[in-house]
N, C-alpha and C positions, 0 to 999 in steps of 0.2 A: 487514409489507409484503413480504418475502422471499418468501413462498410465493403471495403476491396479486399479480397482478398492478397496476402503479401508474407514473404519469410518475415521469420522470428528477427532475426538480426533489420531489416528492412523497419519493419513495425518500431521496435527498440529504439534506434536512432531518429526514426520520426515524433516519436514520443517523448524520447528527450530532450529534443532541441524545440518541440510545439513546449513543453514543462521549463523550460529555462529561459524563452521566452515571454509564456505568462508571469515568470517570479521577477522577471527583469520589469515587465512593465511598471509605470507609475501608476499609472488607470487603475492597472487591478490592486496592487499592494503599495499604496500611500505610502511616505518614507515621512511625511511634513505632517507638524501635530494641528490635529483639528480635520485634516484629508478626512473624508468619507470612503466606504469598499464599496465599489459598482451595487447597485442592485437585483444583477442573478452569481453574485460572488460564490453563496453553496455550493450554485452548479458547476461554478468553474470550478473549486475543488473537488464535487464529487468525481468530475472529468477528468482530471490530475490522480485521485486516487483509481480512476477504475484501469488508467494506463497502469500506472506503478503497481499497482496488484496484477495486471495481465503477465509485465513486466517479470514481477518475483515468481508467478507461476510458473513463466515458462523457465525458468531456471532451475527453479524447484523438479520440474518435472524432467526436463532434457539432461540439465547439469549438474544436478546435486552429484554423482558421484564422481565427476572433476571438484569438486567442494571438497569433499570428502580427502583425495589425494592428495589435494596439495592444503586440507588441516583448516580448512578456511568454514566446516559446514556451522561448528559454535556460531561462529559470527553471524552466516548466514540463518541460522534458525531465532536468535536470537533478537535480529532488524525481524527477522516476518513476524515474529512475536509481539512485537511494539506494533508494528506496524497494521495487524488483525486488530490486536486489543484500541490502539488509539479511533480504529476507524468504525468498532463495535462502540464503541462509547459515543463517537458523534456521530452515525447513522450516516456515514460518509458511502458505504457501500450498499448496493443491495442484493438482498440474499439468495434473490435470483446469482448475481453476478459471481459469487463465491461458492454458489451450492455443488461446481462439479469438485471441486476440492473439500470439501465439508470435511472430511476424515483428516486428511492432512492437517488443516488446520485445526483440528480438535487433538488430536495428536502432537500438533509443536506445539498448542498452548499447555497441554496438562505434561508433556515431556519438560520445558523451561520455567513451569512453575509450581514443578512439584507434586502437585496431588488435584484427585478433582474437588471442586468448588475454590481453589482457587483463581479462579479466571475472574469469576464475580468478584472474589476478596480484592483483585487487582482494581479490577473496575472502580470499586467503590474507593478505593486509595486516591486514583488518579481524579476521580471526580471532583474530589474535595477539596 
């Protein structure tokens, strides 16, 4: 569905049944100690993340003000907060992939964490 074009709701449910797929596999995530992760494992997470960022996008941008109504947007801005910040710390995304929303997300990050510079202060918490 990535290279086809296809509706939001179409994309979604292919994305998260290909995503709950790869988490079920044993191949890619060893459950047994001593199991080794495949060797292009990154990509398969960067591919997980670039769905689930697609994913929040389009919500962000279609349904945030169903969010809003029914009281749910805290939560929602809150998961894309984690969810920017953890994928800015392991270069999980690339900034091609994020730069049409660039404002948004400079926006929920300095909105959920208060002020600017700390996004970095975040960073460097979670690193450690």
């Amino acid at each position: 569905c990535s290279k086809l074009k296809c509706s939001a709701p179409i994309y979604i449910d292919y994305a998260l049944s290909y995503i709950q797929e790869i988490l079920s596999d044993e191949r890619v995530f060893p459950t047994k100690a001593g199991s080794s992760f495949p060797s292009g494992f990154i990509f398969l997470i960067q591919k997980i993340f670039v769905m689930l960022f697609r994913t929040l996008a389009h919500l962000f941008s279609v349904h945030y003000q169903d969010a809003i109504a029914v009281e749910m947007h805290p939560q929602l801005n809150t998961l894309f907060t984690h969810f920017i910040t953890f994928s800015h710390t392991f270069r999980l995304l690339e900034p091609s992939e994020t730069a049409p929303i660039d404002e948004l997300i400079a926006d929920a990050i300095l909105r959920n964490l208060g002020a600017p510079g700390a996004f970095n202060s975040t960073l460097q918490i979670m690193v450690k």
